[in-house]
Gaussian input, Z-matrix of N, CA and C with variables (Angstrom, degrees):
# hf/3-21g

backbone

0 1
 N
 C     1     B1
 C     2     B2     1     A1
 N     3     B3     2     A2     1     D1
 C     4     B4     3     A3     2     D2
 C     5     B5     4     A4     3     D3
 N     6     B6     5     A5     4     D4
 C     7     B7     6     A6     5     D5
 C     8     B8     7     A7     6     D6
 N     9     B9     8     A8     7     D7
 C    10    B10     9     A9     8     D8
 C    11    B11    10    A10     9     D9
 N    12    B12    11    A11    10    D10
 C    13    B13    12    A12    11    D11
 C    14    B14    13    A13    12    D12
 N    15    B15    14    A14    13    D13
 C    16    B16    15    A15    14    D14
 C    17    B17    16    A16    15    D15
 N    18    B18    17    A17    16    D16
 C    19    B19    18    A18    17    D17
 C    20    B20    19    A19    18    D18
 N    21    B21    20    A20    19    D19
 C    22    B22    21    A21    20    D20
 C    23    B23    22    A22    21    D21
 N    24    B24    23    A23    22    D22
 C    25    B25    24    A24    23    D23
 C    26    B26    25    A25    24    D24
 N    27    B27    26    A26    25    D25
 C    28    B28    27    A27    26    D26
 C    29    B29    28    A28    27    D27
 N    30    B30    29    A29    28    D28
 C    31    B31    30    A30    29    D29
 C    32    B32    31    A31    30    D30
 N    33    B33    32    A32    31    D31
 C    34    B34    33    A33    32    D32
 C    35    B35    34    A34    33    D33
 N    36    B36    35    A35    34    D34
 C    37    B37    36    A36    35    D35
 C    38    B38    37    A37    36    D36
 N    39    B39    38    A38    37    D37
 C    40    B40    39    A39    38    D38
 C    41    B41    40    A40    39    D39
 N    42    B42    41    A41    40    D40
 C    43    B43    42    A42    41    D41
 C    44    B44    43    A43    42    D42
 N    45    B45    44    A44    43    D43
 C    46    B46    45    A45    44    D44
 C    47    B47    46    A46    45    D45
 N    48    B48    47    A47    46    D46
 C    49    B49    48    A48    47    D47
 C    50    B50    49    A49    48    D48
 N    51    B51    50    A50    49    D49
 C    52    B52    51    A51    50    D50
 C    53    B53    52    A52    51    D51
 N    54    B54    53    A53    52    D52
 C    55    B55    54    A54    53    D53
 C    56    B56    55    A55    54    D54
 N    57    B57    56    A56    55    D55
 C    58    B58    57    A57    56    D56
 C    59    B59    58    A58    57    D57
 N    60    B60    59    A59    58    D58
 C    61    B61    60    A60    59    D59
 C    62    B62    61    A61    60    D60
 N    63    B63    62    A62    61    D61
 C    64    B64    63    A63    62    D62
 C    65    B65    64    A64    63    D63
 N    66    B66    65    A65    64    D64
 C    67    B67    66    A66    65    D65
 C    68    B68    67    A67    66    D66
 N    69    B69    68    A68    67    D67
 C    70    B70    69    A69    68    D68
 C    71    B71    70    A70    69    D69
 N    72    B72    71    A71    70    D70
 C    73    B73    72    A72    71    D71
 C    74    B74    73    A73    72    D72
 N    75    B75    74    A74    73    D73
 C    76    B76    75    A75    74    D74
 C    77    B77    76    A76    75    D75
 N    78    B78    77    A77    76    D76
 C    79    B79    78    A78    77    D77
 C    80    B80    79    A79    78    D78
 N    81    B81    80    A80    79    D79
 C    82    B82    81    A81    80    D80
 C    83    B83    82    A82    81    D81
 N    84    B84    83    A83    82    D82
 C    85    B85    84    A84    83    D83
 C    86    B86    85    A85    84    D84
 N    87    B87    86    A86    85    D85
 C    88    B88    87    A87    86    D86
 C    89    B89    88    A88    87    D87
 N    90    B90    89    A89    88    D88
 C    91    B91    90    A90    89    D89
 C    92    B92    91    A91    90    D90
 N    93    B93    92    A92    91    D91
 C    94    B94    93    A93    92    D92
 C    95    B95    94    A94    93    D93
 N    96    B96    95    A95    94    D94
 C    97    B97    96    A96    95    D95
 C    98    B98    97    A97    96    D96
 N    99    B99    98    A98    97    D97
 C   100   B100    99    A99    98    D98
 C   101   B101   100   A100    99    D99
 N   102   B102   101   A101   100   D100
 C   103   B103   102   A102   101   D101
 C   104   B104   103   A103   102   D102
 N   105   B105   104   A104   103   D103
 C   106   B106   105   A105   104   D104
 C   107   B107   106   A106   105   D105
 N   108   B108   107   A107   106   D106
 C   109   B109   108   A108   107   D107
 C   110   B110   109   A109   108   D108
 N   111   B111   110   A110   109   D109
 C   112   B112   111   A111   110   D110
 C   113   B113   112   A112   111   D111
 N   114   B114   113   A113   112   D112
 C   115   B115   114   A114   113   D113
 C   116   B116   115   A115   114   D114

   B1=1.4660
   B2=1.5276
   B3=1.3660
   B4=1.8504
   B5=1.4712
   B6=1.1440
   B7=1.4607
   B8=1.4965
   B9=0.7973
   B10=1.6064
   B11=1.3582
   B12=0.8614
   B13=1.8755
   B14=1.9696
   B15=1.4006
   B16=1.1092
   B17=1.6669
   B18=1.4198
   B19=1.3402
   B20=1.6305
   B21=1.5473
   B22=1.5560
   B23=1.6175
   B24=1.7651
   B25=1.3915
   B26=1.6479
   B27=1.3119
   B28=1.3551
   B29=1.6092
   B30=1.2967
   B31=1.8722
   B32=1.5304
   B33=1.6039
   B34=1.5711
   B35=1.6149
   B36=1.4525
   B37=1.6072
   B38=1.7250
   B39=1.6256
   B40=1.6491
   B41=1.0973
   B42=1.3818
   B43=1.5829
   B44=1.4027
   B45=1.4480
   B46=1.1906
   B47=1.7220
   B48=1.1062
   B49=1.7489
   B50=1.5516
   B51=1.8903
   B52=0.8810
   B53=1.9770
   B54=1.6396
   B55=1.2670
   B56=1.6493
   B57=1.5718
   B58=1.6886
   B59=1.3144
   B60=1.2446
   B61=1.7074
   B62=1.3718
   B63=1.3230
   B64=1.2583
   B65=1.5419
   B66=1.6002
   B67=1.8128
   B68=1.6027
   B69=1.3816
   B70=1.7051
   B71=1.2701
   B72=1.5412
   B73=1.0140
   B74=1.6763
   B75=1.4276
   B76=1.5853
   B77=1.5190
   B78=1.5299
   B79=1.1120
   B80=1.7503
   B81=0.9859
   B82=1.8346
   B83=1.6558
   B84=1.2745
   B85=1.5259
   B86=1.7117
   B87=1.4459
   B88=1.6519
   B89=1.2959
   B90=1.1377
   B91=1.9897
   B92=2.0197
   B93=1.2499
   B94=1.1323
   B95=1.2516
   B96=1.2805
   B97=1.5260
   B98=2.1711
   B99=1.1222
   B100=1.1496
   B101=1.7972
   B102=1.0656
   B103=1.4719
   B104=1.6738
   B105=0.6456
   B106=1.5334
   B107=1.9990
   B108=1.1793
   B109=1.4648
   B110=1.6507
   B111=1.0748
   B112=1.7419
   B113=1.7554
   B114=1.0167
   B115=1.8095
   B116=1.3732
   A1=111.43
   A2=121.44
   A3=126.78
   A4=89.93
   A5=141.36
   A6=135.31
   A7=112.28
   A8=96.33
   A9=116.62
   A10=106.47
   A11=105.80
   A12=130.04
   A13=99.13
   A14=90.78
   A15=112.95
   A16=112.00
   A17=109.68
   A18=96.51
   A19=145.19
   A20=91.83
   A21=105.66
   A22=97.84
   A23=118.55
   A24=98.15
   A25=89.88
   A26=141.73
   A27=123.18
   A28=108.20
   A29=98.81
   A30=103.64
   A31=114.44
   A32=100.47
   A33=116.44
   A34=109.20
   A35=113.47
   A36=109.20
   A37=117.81
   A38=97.13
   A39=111.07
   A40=96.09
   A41=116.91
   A42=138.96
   A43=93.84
   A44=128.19
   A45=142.52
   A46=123.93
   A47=109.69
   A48=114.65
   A49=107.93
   A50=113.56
   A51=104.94
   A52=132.75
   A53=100.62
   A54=100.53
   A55=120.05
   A56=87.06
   A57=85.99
   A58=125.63
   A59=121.36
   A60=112.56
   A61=94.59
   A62=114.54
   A63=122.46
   A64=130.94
   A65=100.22
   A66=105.67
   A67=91.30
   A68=123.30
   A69=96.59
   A70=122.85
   A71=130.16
   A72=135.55
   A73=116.44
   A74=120.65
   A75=134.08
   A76=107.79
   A77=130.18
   A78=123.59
   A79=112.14
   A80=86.89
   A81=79.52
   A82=119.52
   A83=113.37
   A84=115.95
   A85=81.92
   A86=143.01
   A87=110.93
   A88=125.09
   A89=105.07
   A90=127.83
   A91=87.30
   A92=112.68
   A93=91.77
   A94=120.89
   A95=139.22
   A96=171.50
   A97=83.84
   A98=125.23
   A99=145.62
   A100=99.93
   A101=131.87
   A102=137.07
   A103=94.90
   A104=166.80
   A105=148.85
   A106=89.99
   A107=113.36
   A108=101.68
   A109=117.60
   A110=99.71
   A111=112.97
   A112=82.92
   A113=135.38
   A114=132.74
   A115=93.86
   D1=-33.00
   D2=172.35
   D3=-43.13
   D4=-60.47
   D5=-153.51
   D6=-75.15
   D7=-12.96
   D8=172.98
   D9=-66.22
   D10=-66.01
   D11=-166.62
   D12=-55.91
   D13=-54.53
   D14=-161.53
   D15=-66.74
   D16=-46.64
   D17=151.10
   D18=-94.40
   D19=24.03
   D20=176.07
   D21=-88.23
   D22=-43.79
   D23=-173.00
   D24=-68.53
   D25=-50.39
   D26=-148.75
   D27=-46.19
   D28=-47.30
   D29=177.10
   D30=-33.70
   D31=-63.19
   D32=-175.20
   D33=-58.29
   D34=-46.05
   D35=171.57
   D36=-47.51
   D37=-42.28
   D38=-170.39
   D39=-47.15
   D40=-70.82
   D41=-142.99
   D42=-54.55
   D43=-71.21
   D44=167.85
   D45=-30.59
   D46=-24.66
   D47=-176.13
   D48=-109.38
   D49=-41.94
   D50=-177.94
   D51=-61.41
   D52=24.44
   D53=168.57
   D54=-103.44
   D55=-0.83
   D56=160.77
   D57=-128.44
   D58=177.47
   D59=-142.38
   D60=-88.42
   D61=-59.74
   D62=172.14
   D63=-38.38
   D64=-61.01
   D65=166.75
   D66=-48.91
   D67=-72.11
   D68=-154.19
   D69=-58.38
   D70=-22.26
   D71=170.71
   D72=-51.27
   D73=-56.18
   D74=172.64
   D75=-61.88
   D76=-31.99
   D77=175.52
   D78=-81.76
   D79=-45.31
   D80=174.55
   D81=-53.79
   D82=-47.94
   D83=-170.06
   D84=-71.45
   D85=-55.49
   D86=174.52
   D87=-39.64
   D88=-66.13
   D89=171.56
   D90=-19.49
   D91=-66.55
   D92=-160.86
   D93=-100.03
   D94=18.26
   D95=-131.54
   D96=-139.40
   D97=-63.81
   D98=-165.80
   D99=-76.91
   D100=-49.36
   D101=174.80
   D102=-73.03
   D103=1.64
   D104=-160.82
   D105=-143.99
   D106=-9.92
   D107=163.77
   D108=-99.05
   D109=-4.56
   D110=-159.10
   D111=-108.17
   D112=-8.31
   D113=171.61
   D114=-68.68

């Protein structure tokens, strides 16, 4: 269930950053920095 949580705030962070170019840019290379450790 932590992973749960954990990608519920990431969602809410996304949603929230992805209106700038930059935040989405730094969140994505985590986003996927973060998916390729969780394999």
């Amino acid at each position: 269930m932590k992973g749960t949580a954990i990608m519920a705030t990431v969602a809410l962070g996304a949603a929230y950053l992805l209106r700038n170019e930059k935040s989405r840019n730094k969140l994505m290379n985590q986003f996927k920095s973060m998916a390729s450790v969780m394999k």
